[in-house]
mmCIF file of the N, C-alpha and C atoms, coordinates in Angstrom:
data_MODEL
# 
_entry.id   MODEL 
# 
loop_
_atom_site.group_PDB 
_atom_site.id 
_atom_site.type_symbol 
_atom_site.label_atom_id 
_atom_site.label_alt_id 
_atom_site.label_comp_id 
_atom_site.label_asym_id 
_atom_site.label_entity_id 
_atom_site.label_seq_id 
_atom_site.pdbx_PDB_ins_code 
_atom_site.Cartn_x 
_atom_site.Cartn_y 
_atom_site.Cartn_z 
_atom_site.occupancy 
_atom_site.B_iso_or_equiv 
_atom_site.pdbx_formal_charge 
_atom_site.auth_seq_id 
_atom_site.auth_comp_id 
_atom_site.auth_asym_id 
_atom_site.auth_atom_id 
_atom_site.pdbx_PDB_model_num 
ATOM 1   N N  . UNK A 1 1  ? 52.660 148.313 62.555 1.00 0.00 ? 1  UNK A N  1 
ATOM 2   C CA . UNK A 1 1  ? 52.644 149.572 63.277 1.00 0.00 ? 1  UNK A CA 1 
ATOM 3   C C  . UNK A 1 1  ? 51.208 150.095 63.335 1.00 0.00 ? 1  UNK A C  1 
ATOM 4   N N  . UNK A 1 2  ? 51.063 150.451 64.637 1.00 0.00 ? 2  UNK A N  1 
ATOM 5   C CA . UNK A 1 2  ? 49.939 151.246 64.712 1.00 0.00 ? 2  UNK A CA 1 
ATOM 6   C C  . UNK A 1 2  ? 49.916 152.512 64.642 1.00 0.00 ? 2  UNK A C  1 
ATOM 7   N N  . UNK A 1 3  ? 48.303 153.443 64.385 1.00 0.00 ? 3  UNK A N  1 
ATOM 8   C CA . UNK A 1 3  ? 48.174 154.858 64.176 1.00 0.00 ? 3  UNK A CA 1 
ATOM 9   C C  . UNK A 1 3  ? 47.556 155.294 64.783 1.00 0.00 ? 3  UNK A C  1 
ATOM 10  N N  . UNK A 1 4  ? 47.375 156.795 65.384 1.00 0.00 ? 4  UNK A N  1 
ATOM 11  C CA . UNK A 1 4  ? 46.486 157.040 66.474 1.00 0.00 ? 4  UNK A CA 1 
ATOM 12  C C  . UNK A 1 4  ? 45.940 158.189 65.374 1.00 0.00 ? 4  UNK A C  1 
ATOM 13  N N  . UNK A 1 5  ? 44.865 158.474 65.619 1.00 0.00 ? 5  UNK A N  1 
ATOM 14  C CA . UNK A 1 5  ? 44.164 159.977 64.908 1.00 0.00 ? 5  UNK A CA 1 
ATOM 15  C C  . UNK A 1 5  ? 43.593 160.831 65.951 1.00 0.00 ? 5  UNK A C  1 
ATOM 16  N N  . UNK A 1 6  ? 43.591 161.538 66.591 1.00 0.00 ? 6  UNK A N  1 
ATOM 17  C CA . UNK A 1 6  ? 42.869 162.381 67.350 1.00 0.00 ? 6  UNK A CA 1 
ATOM 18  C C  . UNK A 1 6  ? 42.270 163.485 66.355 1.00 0.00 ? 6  UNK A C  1 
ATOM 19  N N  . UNK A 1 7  ? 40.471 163.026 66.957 1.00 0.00 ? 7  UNK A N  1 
ATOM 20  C CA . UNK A 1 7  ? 39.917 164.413 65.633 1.00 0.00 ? 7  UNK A CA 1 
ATOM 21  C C  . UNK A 1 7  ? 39.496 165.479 66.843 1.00 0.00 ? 7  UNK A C  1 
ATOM 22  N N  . UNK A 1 8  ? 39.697 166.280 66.317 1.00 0.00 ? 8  UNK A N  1 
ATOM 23  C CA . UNK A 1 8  ? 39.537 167.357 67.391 1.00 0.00 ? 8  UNK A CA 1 
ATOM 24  C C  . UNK A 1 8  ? 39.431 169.228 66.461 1.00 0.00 ? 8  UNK A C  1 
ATOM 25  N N  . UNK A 1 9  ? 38.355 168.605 65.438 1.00 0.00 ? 9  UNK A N  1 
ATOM 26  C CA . UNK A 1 9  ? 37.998 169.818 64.658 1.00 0.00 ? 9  UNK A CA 1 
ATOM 27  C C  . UNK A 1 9  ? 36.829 170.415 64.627 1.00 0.00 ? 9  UNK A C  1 
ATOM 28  N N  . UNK A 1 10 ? 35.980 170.116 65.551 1.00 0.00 ? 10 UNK A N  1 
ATOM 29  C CA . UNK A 1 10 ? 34.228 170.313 65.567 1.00 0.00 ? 10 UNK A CA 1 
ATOM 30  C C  . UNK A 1 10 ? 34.474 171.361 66.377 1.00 0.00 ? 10 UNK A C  1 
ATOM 31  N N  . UNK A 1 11 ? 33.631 172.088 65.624 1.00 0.00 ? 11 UNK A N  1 
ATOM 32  C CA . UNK A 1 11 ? 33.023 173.969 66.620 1.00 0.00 ? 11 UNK A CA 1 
ATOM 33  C C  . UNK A 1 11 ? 32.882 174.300 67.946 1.00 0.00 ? 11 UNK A C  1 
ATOM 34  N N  . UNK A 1 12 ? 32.432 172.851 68.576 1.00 0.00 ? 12 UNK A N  1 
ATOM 35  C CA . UNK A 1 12 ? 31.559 173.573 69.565 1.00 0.00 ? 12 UNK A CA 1 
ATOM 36  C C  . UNK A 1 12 ? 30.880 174.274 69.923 1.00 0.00 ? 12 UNK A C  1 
ATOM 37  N N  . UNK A 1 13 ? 30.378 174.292 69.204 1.00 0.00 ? 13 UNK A N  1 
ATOM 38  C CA . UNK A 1 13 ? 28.674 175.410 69.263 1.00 0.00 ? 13 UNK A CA 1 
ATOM 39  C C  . UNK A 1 13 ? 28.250 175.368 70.759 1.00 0.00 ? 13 UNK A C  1 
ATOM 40  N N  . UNK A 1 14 ? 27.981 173.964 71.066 1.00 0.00 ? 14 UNK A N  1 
ATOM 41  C CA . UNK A 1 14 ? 27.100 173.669 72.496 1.00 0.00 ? 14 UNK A CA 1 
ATOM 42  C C  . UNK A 1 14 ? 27.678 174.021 73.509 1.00 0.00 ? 14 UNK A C  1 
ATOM 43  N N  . UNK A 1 15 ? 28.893 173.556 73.508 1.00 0.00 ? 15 UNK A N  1 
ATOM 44  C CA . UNK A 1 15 ? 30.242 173.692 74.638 1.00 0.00 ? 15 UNK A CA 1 
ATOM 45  C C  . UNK A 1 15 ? 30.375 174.659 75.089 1.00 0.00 ? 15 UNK A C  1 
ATOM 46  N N  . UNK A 1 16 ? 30.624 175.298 73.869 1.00 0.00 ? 16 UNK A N  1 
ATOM 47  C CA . UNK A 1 16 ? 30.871 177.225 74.344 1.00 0.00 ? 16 UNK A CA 1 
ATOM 48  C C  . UNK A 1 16 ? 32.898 177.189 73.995 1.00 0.00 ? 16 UNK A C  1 
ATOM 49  N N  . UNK A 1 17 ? 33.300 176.142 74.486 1.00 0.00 ? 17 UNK A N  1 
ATOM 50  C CA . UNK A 1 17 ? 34.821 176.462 74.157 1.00 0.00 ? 17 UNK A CA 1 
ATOM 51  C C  . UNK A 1 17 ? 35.382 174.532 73.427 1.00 0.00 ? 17 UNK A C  1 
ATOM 52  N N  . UNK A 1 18 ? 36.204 174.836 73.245 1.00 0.00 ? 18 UNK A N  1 
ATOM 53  C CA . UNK A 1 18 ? 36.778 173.257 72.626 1.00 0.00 ? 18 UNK A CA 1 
ATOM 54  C C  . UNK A 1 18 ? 36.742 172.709 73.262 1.00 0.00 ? 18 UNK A C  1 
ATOM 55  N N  . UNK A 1 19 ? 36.201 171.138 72.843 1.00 0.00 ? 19 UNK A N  1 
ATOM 56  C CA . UNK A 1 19 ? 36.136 170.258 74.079 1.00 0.00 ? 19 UNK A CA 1 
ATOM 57  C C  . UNK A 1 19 ? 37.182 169.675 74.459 1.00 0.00 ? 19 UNK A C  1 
ATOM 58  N N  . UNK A 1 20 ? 38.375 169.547 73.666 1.00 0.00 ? 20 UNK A N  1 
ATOM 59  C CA . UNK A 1 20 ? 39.445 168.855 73.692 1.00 0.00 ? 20 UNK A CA 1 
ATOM 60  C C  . UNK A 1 20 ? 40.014 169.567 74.539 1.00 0.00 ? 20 UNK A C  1 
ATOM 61  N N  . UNK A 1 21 ? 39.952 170.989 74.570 1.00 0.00 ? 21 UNK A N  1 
ATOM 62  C CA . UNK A 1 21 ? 40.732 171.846 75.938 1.00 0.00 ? 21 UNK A CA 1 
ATOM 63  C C  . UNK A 1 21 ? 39.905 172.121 77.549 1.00 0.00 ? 21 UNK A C  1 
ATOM 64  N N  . UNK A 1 22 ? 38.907 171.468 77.236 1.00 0.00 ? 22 UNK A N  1 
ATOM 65  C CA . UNK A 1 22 ? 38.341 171.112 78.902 1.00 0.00 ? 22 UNK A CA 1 
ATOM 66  C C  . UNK A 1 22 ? 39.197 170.738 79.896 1.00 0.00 ? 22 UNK A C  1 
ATOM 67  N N  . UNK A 1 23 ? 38.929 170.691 81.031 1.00 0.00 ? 23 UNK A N  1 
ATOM 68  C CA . UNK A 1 23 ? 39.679 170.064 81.978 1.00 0.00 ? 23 UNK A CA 1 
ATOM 69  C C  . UNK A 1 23 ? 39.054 168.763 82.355 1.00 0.00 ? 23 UNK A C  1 
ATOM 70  N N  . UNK A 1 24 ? 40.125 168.222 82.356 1.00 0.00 ? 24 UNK A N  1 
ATOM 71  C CA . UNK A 1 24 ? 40.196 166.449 82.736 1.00 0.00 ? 24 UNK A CA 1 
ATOM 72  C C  . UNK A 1 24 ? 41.063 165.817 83.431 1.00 0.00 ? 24 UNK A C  1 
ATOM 73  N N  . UNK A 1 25 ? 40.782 165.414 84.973 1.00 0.00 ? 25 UNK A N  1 
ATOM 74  C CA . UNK A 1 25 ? 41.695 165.228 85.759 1.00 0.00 ? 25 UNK A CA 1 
ATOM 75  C C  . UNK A 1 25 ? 42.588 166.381 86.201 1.00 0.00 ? 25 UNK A C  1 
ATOM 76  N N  . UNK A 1 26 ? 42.562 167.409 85.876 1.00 0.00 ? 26 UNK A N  1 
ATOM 77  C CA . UNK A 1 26 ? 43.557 168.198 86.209 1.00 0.00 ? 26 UNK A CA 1 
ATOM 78  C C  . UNK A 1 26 ? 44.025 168.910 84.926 1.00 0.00 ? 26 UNK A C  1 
ATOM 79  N N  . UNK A 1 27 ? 43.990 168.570 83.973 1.00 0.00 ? 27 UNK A N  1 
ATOM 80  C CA . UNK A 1 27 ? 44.576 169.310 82.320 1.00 0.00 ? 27 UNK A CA 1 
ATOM 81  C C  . UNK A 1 27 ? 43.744 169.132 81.209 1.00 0.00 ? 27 UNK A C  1 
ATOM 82  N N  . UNK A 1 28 ? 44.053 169.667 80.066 1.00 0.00 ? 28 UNK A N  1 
ATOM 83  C CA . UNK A 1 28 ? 43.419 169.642 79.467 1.00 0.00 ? 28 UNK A CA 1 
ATOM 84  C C  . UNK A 1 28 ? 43.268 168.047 79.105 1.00 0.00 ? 28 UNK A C  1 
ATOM 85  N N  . UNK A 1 29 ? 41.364 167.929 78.163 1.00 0.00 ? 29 UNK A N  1 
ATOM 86  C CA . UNK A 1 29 ? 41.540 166.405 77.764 1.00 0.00 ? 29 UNK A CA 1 
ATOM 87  C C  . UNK A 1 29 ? 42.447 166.348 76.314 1.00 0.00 ? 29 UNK A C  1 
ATOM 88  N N  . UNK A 1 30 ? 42.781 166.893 75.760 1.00 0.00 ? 30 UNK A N  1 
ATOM 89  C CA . UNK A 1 30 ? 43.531 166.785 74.529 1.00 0.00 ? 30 UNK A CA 1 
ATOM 90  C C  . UNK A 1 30 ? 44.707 165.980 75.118 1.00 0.00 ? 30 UNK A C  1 
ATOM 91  N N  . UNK A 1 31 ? 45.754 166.617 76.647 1.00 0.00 ? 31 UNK A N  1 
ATOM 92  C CA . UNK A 1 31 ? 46.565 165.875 76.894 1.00 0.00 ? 31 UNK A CA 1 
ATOM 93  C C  . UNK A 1 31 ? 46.864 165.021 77.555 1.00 0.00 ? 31 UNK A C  1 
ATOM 94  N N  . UNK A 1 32 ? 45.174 164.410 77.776 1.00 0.00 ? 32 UNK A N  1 
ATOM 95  C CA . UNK A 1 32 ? 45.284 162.830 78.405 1.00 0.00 ? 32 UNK A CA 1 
ATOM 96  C C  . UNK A 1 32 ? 45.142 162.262 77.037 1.00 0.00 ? 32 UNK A C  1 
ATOM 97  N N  . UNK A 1 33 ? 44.622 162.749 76.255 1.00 0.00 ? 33 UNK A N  1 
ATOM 98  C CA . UNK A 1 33 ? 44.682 161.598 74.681 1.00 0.00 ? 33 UNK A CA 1 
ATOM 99  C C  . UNK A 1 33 ? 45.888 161.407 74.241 1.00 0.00 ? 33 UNK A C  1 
ATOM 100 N N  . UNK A 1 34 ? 47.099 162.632 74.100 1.00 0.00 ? 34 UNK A N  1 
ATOM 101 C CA . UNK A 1 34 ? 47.915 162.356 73.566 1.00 0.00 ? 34 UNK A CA 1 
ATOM 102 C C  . UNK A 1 34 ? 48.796 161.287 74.470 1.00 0.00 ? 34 UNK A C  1 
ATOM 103 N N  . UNK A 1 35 ? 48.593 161.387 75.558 1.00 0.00 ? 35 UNK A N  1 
ATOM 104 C CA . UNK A 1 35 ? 49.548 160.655 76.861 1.00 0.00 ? 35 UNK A CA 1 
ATOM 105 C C  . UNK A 1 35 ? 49.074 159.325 76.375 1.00 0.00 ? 35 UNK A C  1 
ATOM 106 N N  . UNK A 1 36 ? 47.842 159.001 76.043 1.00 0.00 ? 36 UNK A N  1 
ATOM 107 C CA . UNK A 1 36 ? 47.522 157.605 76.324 1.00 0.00 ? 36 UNK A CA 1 
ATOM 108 C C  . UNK A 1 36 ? 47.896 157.095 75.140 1.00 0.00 ? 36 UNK A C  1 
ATOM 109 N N  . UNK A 1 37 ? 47.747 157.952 74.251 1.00 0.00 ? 37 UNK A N  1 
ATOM 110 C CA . UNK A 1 37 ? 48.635 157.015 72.453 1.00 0.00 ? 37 UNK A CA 1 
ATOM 111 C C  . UNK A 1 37 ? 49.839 157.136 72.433 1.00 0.00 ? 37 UNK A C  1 
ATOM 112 N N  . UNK A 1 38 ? 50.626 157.458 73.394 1.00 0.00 ? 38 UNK A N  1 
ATOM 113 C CA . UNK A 1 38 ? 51.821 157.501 73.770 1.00 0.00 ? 38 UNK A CA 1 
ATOM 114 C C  . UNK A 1 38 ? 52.505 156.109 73.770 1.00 0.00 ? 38 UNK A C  1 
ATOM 115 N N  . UNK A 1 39 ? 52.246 155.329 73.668 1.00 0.00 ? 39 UNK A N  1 
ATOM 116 C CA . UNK A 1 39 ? 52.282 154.091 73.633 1.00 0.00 ? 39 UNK A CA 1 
ATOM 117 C C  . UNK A 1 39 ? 53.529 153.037 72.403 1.00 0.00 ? 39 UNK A C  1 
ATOM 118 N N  . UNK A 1 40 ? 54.118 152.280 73.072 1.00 0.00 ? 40 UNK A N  1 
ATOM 119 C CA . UNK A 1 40 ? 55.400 151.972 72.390 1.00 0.00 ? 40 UNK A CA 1 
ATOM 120 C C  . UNK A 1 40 ? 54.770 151.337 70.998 1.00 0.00 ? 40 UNK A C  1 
ATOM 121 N N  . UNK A 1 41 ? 53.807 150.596 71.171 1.00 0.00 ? 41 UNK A N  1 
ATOM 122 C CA . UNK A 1 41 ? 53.060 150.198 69.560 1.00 0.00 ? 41 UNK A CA 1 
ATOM 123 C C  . UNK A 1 41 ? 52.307 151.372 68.627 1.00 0.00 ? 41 UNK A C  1 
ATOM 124 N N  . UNK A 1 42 ? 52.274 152.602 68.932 1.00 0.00 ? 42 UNK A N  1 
ATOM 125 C CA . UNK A 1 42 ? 51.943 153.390 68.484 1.00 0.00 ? 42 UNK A CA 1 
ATOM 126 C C  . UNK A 1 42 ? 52.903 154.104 67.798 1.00 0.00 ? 42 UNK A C  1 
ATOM 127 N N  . UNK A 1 43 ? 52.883 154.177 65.911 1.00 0.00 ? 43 UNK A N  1 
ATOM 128 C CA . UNK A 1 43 ? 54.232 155.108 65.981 1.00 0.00 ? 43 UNK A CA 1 
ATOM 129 C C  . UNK A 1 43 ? 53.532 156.084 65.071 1.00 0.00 ? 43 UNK A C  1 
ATOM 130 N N  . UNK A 1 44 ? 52.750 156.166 64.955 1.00 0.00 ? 44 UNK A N  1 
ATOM 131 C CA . UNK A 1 44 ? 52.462 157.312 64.480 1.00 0.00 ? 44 UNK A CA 1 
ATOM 132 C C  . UNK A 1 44 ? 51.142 158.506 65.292 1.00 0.00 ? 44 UNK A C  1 
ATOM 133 N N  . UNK A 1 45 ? 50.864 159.020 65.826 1.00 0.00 ? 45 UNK A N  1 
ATOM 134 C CA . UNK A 1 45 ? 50.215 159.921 65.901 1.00 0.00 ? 45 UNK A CA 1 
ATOM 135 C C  . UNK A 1 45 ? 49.803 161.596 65.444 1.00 0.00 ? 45 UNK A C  1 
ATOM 136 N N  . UNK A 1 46 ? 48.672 161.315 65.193 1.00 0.00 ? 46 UNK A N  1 
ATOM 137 C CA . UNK A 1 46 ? 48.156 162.773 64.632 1.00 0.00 ? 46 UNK A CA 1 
ATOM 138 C C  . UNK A 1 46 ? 47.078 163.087 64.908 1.00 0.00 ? 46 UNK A C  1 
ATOM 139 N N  . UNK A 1 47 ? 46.246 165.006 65.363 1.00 0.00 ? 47 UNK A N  1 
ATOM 140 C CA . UNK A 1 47 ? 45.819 165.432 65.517 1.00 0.00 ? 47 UNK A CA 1 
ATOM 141 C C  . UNK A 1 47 ? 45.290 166.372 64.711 1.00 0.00 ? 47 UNK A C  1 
ATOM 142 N N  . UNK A 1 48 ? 43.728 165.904 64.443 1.00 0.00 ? 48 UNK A N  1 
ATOM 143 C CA . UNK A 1 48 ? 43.318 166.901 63.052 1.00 0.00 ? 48 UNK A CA 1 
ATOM 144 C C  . UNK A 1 48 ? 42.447 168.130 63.969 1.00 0.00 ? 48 UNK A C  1 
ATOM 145 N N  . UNK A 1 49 ? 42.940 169.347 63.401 1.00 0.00 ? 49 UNK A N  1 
ATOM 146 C CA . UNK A 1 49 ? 42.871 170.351 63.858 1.00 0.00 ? 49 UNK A CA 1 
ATOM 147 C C  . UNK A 1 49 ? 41.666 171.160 62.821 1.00 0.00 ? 49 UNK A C  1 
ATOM 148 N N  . UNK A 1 50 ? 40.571 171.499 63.449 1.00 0.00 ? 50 UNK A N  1 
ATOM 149 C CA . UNK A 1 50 ? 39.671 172.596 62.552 1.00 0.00 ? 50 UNK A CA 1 
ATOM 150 C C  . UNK A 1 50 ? 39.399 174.119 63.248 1.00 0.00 ? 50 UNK A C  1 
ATOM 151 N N  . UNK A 1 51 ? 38.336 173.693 63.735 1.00 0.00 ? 51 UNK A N  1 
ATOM 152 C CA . UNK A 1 51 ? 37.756 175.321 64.405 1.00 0.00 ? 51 UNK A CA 1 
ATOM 153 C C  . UNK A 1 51 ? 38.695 175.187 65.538 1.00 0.00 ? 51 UNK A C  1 
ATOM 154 N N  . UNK A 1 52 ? 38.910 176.644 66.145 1.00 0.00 ? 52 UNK A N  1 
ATOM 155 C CA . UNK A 1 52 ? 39.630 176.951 66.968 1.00 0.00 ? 52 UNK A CA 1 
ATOM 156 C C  . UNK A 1 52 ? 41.062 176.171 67.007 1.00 0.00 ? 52 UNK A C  1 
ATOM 157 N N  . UNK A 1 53 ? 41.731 176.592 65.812 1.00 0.00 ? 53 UNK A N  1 
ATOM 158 C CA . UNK A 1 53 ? 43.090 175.365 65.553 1.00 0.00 ? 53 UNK A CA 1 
ATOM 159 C C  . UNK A 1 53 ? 44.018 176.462 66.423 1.00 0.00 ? 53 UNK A C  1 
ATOM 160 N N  . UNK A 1 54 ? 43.877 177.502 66.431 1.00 0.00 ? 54 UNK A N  1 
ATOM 161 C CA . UNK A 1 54 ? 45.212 178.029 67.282 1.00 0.00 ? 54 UNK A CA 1 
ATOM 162 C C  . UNK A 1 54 ? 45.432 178.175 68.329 1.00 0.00 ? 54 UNK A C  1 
ATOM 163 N N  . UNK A 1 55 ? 44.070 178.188 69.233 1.00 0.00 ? 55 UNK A N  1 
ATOM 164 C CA . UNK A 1 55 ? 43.662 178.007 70.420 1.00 0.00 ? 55 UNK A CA 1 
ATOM 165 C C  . UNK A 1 55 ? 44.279 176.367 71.084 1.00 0.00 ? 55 UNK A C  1 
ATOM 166 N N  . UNK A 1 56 ? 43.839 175.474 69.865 1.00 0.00 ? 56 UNK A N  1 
ATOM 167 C CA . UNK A 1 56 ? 44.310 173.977 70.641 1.00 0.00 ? 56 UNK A CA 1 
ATOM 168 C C  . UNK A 1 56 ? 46.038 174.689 70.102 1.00 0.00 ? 56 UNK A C  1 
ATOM 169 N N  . UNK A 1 57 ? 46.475 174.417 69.474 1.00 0.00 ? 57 UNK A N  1 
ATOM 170 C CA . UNK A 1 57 ? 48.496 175.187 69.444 1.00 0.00 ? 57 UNK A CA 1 
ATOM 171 C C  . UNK A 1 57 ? 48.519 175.700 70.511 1.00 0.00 ? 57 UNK A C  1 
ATOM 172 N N  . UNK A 1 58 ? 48.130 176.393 71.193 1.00 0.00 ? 58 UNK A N  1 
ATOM 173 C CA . UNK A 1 58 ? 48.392 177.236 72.266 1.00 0.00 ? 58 UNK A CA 1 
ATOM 174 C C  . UNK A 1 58 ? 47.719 176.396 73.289 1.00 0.00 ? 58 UNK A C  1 
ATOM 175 N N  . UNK A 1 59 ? 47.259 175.522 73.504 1.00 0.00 ? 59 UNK A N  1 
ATOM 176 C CA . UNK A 1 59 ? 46.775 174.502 74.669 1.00 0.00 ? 59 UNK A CA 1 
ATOM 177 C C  . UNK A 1 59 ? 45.582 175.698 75.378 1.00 0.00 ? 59 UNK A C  1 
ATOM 178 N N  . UNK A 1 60 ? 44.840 176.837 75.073 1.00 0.00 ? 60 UNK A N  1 
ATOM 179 C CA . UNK A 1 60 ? 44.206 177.422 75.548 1.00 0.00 ? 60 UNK A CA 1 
ATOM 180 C C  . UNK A 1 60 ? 42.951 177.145 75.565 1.00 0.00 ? 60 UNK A C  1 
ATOM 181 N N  . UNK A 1 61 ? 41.450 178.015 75.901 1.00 0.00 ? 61 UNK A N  1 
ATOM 182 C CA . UNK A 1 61 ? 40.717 177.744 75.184 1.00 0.00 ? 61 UNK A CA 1 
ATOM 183 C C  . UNK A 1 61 ? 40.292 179.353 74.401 1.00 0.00 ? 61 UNK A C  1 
ATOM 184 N N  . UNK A 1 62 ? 39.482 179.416 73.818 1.00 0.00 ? 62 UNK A N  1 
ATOM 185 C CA . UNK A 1 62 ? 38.967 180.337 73.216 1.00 0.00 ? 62 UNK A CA 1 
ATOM 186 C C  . UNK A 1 62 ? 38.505 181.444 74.123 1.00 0.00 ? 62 UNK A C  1 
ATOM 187 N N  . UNK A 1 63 ? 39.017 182.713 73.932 1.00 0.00 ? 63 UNK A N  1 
ATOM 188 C CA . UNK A 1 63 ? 38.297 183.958 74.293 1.00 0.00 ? 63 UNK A CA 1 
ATOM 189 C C  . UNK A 1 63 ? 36.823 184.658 73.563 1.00 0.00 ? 63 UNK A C  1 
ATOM 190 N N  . UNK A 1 64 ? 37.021 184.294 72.519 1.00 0.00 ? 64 UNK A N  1 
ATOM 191 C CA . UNK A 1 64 ? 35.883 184.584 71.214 1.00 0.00 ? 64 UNK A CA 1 
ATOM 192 C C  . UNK A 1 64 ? 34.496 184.374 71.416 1.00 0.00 ? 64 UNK A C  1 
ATOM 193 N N  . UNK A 1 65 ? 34.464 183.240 72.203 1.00 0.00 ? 65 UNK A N  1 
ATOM 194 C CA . UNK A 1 65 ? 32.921 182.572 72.638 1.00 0.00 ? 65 UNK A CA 1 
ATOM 195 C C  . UNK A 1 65 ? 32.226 182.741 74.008 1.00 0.00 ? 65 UNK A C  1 
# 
């Protein structure tokens, strides 16, 4: 079995908002990552969450910055 990790805990200082909640293709990129480890050999996936952790829960981005 395979594992997917999505890290998605860095500040973004530079960015200004999370990069994982950018737009990509049309949505955020967090949920082209999760789509693509979506994958039938994949059984585990997880997403490590730091700065702005409630903002990615809420698929938003940050008002704060």
């Amino acid at each position: 079995m395979l594992a997917a990790v999505i890290l998605s805990g860095g500040a973004s200082s530079r960015m200004g908002s999370p990069k994982a909640l950018l737009p990509y293709q049309g949505r955020p990129f967090l949920e082209h990552l999760l789509e693509v480890t979506a994958h039938r050999e994949i059984g585990a996936r997880r997403v490590v969450l730091g700065a702005d952790a409630e903002a990615h829960r809420q698929g938003r981005r940050s008002q704060s910055r």
